[in-house]
Biopython code that builds the backbone (N, CA, C, O; Angstrom):
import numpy as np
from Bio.PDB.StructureBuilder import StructureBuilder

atoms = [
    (1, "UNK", "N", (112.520, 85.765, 77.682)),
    (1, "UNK", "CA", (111.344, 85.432, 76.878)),
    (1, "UNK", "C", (110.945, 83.978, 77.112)),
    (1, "UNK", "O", (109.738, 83.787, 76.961)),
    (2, "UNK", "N", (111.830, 82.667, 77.518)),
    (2, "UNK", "CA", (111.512, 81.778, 76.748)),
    (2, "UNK", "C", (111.148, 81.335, 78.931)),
    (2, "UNK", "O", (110.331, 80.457, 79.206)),
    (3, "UNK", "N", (111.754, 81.959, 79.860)),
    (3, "UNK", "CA", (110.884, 81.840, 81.313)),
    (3, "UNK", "C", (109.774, 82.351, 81.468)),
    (3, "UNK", "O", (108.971, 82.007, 82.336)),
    (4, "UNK", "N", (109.540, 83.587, 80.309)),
    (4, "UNK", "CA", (108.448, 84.107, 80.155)),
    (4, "UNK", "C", (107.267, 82.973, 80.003)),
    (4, "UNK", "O", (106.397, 82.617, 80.798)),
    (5, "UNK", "N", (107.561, 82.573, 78.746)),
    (5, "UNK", "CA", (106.518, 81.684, 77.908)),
    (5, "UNK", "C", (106.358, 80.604, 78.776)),
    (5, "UNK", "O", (105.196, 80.205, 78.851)),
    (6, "UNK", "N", (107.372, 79.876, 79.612)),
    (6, "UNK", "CA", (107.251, 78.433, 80.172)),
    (6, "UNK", "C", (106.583, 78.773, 81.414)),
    (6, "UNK", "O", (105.825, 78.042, 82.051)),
    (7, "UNK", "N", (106.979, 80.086, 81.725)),
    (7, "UNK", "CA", (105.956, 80.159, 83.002)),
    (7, "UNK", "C", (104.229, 80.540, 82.757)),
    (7, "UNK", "O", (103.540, 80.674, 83.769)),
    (8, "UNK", "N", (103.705, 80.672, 81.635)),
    (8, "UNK", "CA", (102.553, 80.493, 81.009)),
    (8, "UNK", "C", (102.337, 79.532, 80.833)),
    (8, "UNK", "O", (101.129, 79.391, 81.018)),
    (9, "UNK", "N", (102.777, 78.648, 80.557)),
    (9, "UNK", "CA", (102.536, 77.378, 80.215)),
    (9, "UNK", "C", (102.023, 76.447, 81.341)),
    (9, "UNK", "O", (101.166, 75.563, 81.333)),
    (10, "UNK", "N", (102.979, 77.030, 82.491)),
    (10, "UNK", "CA", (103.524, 76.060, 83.721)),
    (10, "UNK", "C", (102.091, 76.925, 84.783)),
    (10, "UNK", "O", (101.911, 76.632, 85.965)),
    (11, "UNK", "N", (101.343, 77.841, 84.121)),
    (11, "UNK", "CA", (100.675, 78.724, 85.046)),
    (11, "UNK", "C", (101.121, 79.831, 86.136)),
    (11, "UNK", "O", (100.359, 80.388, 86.926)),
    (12, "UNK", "N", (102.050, 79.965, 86.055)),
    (12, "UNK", "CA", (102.744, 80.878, 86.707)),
    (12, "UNK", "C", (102.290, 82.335, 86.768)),
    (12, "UNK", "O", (101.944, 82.918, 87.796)),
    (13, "UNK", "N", (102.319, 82.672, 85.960)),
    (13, "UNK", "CA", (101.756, 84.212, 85.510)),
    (13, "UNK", "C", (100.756, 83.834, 84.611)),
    (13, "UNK", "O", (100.555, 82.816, 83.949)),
    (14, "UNK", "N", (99.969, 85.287, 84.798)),
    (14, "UNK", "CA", (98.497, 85.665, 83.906)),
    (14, "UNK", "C", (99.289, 85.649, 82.678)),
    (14, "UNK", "O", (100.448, 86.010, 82.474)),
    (15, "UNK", "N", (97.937, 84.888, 81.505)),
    (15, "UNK", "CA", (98.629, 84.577, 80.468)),
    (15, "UNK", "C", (98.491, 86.738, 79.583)),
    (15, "UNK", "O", (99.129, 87.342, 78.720)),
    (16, "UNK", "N", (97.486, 87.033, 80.361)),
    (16, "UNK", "CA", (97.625, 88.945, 79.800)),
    (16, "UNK", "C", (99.318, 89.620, 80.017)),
    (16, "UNK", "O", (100.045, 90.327, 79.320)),
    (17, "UNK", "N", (99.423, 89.071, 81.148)),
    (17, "UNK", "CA", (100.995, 89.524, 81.599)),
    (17, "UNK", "C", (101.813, 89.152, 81.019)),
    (17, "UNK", "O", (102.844, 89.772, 80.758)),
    (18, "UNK", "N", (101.577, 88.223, 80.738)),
    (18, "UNK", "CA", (103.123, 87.474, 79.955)),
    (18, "UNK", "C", (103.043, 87.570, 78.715)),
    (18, "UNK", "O", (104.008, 87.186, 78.055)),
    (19, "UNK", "N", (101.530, 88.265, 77.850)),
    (19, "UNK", "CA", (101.631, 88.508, 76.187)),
    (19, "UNK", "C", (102.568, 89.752, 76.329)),
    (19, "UNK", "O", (103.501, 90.033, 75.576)),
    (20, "UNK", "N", (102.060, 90.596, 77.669)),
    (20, "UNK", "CA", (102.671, 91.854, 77.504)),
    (20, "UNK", "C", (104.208, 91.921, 77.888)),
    (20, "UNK", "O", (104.880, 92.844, 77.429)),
    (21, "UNK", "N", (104.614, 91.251, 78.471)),
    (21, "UNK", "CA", (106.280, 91.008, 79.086)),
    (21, "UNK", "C", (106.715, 90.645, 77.442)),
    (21, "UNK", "O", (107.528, 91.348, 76.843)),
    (22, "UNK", "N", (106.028, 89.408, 76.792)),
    (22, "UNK", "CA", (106.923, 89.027, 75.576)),
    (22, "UNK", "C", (106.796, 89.556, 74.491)),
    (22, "UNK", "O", (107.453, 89.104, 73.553)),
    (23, "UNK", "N", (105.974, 90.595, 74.303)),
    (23, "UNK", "CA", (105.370, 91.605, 73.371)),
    (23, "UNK", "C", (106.535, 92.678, 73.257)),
    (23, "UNK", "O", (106.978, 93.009, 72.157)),
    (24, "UNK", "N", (106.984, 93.177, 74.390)),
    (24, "UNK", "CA", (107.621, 94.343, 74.463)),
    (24, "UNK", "C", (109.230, 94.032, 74.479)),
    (24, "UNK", "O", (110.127, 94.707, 73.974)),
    (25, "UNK", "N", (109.317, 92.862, 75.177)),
    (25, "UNK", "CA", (110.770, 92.119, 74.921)),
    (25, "UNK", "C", (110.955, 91.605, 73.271)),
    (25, "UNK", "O", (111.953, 91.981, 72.657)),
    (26, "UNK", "N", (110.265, 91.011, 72.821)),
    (26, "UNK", "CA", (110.302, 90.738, 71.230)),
    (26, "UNK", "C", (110.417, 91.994, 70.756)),
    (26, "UNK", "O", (110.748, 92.036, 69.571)),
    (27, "UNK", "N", (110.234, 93.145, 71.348)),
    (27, "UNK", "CA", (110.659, 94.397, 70.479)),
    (27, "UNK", "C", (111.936, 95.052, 70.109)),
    (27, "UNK", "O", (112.242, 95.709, 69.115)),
    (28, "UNK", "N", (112.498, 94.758, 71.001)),
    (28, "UNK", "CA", (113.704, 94.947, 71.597)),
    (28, "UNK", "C", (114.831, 93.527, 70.730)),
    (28, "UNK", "O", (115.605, 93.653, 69.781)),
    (29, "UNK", "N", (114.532, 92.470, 71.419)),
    (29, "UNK", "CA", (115.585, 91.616, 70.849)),
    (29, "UNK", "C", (115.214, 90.660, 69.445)),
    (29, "UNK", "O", (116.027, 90.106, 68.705)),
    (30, "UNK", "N", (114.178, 90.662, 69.374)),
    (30, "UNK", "CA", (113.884, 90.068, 68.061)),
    (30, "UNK", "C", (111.920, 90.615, 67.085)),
    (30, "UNK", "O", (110.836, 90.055, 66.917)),
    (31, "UNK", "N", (112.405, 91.668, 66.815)),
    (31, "UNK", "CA", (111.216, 92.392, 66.388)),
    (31, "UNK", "C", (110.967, 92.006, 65.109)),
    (31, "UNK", "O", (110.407, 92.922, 64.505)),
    (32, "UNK", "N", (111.122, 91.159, 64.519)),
    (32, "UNK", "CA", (110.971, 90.844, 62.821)),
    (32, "UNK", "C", (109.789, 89.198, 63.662)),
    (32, "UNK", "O", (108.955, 88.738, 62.883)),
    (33, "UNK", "N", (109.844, 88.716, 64.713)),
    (33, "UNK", "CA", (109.423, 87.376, 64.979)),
    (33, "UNK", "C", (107.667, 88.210, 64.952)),
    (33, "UNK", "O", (106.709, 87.479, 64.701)),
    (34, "UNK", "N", (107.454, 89.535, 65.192)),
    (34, "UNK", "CA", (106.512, 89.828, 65.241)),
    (34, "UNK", "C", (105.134, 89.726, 63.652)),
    (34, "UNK", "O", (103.906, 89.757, 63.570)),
    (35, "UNK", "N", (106.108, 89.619, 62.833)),
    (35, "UNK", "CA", (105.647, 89.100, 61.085)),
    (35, "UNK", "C", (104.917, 87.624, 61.154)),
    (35, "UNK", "O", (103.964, 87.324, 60.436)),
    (36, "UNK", "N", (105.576, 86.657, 62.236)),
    (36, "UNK", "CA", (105.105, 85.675, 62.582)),
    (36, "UNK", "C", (104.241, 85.458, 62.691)),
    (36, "UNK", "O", (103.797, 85.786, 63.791)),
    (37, "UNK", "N", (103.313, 84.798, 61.797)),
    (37, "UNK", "CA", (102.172, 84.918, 62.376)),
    (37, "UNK", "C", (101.848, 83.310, 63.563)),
    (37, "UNK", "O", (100.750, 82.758, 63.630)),
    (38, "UNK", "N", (102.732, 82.994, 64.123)),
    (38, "UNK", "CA", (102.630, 82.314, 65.093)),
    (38, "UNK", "C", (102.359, 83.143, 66.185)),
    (38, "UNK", "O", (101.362, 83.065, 66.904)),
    (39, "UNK", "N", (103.242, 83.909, 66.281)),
    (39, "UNK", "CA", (103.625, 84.967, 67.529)),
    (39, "UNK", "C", (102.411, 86.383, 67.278)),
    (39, "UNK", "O", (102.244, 87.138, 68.236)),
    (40, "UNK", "N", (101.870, 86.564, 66.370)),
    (40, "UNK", "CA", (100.982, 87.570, 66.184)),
    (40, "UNK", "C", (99.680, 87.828, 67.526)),
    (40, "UNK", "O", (98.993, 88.833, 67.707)),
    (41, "UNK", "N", (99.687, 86.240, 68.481)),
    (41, "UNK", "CA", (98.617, 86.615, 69.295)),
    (41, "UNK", "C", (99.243, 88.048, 70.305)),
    (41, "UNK", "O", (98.494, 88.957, 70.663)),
    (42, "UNK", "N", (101.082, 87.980, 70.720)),
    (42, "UNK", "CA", (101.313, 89.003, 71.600)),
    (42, "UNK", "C", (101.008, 90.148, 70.945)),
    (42, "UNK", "O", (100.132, 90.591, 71.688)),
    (43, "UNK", "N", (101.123, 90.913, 70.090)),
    (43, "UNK", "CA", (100.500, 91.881, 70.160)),
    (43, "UNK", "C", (99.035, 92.027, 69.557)),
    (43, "UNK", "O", (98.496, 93.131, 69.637)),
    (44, "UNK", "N", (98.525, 91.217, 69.100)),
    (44, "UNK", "CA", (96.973, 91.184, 69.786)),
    (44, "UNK", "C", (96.711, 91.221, 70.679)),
    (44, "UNK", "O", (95.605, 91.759, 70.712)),
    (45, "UNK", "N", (97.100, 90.915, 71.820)),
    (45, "UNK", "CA", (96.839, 91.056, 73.248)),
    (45, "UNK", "C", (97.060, 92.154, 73.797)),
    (45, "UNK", "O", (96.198, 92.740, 74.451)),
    (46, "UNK", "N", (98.385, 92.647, 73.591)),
    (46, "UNK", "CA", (99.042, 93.943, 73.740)),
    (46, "UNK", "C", (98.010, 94.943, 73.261)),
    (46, "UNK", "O", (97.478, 95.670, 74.100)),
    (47, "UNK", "N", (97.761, 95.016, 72.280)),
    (47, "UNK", "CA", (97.063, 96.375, 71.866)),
    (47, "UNK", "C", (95.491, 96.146, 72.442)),
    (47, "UNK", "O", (94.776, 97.140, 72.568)),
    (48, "UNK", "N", (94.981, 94.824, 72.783)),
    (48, "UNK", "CA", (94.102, 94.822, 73.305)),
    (48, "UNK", "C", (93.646, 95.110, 75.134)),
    (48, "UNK", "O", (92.660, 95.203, 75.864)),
    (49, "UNK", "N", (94.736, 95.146, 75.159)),
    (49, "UNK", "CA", (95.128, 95.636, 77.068)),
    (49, "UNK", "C", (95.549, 97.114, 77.428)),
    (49, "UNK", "O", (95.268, 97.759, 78.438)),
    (50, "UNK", "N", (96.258, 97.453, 76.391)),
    (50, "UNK", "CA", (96.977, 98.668, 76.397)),
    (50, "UNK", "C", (96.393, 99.945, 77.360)),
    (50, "UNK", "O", (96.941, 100.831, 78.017)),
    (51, "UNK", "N", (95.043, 99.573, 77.098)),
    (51, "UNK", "CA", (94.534, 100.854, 77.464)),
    (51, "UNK", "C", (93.689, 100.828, 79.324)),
    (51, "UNK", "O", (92.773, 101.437, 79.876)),
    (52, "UNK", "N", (94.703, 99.716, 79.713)),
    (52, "UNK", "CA", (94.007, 99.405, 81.063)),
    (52, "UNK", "C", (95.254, 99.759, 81.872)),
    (52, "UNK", "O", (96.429, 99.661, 81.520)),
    (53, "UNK", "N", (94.827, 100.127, 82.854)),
    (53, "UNK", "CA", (95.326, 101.120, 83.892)),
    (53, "UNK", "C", (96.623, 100.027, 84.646)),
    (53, "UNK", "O", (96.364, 98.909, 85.090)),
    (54, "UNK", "N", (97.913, 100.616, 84.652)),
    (54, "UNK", "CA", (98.905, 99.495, 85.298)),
    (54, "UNK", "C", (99.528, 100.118, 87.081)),
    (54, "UNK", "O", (99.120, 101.218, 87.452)),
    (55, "UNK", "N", (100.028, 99.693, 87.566)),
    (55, "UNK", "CA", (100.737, 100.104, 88.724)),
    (55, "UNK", "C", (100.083, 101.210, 89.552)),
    (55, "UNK", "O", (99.119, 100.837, 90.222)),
    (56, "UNK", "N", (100.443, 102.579, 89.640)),
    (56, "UNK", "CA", (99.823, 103.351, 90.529)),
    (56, "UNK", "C", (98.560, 104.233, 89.976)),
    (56, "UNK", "O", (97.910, 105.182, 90.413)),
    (57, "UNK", "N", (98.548, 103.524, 88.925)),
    (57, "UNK", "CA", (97.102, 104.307, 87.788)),
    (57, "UNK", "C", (96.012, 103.305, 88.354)),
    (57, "UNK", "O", (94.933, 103.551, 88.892)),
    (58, "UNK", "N", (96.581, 102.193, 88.089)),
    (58, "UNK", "CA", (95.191, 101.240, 88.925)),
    (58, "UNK", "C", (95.054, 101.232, 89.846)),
    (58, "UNK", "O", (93.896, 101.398, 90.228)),
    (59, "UNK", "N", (96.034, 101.052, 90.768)),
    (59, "UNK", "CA", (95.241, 101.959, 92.580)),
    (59, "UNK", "C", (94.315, 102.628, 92.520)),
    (59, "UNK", "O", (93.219, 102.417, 93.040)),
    (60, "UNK", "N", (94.702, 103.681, 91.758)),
    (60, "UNK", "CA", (93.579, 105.104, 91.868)),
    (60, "UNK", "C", (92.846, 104.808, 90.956)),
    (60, "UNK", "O", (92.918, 105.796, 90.226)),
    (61, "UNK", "N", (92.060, 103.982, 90.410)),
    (61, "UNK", "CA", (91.064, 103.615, 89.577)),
    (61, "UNK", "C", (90.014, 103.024, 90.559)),
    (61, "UNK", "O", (90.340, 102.114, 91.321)),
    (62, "UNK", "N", (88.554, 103.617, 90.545)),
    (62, "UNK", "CA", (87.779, 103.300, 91.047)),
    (62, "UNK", "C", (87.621, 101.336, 90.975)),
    (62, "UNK", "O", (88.020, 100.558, 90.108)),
    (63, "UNK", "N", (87.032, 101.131, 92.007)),
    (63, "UNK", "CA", (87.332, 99.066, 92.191)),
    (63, "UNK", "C", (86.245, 99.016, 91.187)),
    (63, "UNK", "O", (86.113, 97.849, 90.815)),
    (64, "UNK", "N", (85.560, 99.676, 90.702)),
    (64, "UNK", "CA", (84.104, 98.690, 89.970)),
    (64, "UNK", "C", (84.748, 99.166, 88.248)),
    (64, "UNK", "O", (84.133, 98.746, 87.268)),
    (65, "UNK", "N", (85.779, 99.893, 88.097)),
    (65, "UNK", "CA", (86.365, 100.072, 86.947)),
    (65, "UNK", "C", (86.935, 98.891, 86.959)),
    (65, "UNK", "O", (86.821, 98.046, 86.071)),
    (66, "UNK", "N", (87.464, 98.808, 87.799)),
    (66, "UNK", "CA", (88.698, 97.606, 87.384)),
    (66, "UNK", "C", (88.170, 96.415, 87.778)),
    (66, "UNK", "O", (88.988, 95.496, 87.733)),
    (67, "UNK", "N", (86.986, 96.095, 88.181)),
    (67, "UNK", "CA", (86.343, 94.476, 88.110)),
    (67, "UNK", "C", (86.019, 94.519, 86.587)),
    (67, "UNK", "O", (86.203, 93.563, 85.834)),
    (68, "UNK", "N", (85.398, 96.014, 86.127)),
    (68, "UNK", "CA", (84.497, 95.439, 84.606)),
    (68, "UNK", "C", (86.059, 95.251, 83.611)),
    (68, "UNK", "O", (86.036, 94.385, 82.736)),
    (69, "UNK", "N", (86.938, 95.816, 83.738)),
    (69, "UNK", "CA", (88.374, 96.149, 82.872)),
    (69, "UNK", "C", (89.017, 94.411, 83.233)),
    (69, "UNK", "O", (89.094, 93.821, 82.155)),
    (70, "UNK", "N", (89.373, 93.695, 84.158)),
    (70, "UNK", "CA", (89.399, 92.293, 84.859)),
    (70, "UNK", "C", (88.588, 91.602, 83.922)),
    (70, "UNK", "O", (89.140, 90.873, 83.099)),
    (71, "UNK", "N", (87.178, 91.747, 83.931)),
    (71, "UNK", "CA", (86.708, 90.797, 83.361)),
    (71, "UNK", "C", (86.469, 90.996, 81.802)),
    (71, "UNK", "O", (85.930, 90.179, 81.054)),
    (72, "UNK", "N", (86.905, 92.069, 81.510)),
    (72, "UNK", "CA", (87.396, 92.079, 79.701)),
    (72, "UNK", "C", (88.703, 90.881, 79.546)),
    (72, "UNK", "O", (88.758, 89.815, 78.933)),
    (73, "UNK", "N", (89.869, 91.748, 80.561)),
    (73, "UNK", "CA", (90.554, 90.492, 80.505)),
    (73, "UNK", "C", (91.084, 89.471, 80.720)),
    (73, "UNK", "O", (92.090, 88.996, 80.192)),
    (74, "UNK", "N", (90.186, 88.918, 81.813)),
    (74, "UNK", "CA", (89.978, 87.275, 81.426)),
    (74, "UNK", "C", (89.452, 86.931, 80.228)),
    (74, "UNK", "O", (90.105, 86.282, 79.411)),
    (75, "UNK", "N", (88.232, 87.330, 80.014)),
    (75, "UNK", "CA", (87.454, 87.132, 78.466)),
    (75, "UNK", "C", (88.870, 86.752, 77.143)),
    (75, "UNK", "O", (88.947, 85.770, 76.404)),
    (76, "UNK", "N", (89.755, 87.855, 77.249)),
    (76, "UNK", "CA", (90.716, 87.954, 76.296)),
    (76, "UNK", "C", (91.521, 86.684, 76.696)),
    (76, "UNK", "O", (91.675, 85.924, 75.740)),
    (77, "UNK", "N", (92.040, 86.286, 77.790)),
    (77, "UNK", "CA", (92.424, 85.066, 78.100)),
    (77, "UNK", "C", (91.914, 83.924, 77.608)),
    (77, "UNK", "O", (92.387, 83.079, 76.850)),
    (78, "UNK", "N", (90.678, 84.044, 78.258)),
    (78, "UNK", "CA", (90.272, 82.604, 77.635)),
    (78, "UNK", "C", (89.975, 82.306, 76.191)),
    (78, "UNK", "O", (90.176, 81.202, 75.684)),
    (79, "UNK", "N", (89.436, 83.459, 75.488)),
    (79, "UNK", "CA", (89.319, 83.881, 74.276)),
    (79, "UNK", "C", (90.668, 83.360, 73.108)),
    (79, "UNK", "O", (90.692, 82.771, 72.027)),
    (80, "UNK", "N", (91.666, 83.941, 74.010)),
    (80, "UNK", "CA", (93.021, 83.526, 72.561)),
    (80, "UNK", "C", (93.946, 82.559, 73.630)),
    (80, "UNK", "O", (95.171, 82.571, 73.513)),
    (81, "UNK", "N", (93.411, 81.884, 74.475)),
    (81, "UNK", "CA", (94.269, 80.822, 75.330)),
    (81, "UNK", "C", (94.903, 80.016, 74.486)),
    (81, "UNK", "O", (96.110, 80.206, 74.338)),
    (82, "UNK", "N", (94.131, 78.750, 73.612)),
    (82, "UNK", "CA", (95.030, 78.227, 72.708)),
    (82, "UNK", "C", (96.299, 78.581, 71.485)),
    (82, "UNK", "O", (97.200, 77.811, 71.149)),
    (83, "UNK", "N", (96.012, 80.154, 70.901)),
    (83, "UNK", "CA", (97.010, 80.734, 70.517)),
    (83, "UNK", "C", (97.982, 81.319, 71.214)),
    (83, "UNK", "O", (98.974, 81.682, 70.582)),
    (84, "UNK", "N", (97.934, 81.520, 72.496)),
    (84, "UNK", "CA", (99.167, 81.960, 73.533)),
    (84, "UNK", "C", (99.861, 80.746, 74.026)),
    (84, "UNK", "O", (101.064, 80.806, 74.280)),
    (85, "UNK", "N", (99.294, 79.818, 74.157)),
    (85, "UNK", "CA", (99.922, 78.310, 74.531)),
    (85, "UNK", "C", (100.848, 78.060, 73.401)),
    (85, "UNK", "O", (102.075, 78.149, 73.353)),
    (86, "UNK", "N", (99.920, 77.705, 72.442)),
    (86, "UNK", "CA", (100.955, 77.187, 70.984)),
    (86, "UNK", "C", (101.899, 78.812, 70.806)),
    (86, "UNK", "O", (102.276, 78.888, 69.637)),
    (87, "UNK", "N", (102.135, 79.465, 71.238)),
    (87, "UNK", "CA", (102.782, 80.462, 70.443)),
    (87, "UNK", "C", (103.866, 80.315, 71.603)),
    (87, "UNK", "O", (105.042, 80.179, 71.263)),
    (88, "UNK", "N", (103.462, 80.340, 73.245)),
    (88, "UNK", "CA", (104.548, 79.925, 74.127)),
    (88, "UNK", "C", (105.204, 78.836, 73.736)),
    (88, "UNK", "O", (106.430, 78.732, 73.719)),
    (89, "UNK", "N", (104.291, 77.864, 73.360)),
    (89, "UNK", "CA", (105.640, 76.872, 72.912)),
    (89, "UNK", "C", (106.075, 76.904, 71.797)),
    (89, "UNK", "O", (106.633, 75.820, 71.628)),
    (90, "UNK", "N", (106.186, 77.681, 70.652)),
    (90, "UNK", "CA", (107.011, 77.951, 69.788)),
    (90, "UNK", "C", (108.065, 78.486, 69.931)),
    (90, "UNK", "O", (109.131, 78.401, 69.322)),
    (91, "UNK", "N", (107.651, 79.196, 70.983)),
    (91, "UNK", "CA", (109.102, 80.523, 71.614)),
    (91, "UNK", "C", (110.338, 79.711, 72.267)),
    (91, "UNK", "O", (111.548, 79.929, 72.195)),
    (92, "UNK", "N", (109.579, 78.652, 72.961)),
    (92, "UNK", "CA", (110.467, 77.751, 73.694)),
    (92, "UNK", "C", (110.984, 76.889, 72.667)),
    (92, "UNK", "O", (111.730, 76.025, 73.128)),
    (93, "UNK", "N", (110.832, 76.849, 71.480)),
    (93, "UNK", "CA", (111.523, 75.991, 70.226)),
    (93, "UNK", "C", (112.411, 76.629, 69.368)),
    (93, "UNK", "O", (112.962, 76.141, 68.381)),
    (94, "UNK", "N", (112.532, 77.985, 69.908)),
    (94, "UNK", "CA", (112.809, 78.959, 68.540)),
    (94, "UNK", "C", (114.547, 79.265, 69.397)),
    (94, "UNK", "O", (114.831, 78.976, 70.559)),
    (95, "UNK", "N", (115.255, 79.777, 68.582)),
    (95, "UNK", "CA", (116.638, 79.500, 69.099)),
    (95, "UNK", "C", (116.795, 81.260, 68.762)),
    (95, "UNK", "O", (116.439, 81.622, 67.641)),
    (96, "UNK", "N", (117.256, 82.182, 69.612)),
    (96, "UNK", "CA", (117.690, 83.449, 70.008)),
    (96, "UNK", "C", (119.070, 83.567, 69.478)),
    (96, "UNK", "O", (119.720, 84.594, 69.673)),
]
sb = StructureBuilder()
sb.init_structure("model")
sb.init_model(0)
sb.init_chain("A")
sb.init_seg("    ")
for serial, (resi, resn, name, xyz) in enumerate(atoms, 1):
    if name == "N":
        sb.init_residue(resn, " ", resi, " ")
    sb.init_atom(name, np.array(xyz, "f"), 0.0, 1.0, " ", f" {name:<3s}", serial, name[0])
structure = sb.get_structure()
């Protein structure tokens, strides 16, 4: 979680990818942080992506689906950027 978050920070990974990597890992090892409302942007994000096509579903998704589905989420990126930043670095403060 917390290479997750720093590599958001650091730009490493799409900040969509990494709500969803720490969304689904917070489920697993610490699912009560989700009450947080620090941490509340990952699954805002999560449920806001959910329904976009991943791995061999998006191959086979026509390309002009997945430019308009892309540019929903960037929108969502830039949209809750400052709450995924401050919430990455909370994660990186928070002790497991």
């Amino acid at each position: 979680i917390k290479v997750i978050a720093q590599c958001m920070l650091d730009e490493q990974v799409e900040l969509s990818e990494g709500c969803i990597r720490i969304k689904v890992l917070l489920d697993h090892l610490a699912p009560n942080l989700h009450e947080d409302e620090r941490f509340s942007v990952f699954i805002k994000m999560y449920d806001a992506l959910e329904h976009m096509p991943t791995h061999e579903a998006r191959k086979q998704t026509d390309k002009r689906v997945i430019f308009k589905l892309d540019q929903e989420r960037f929108k969502l990126e830039e949209d809750n950027q400052h709450a995924i930043l401050s919430a990455s670095k909370a994660l990186l403060e928070h002790s497991f």
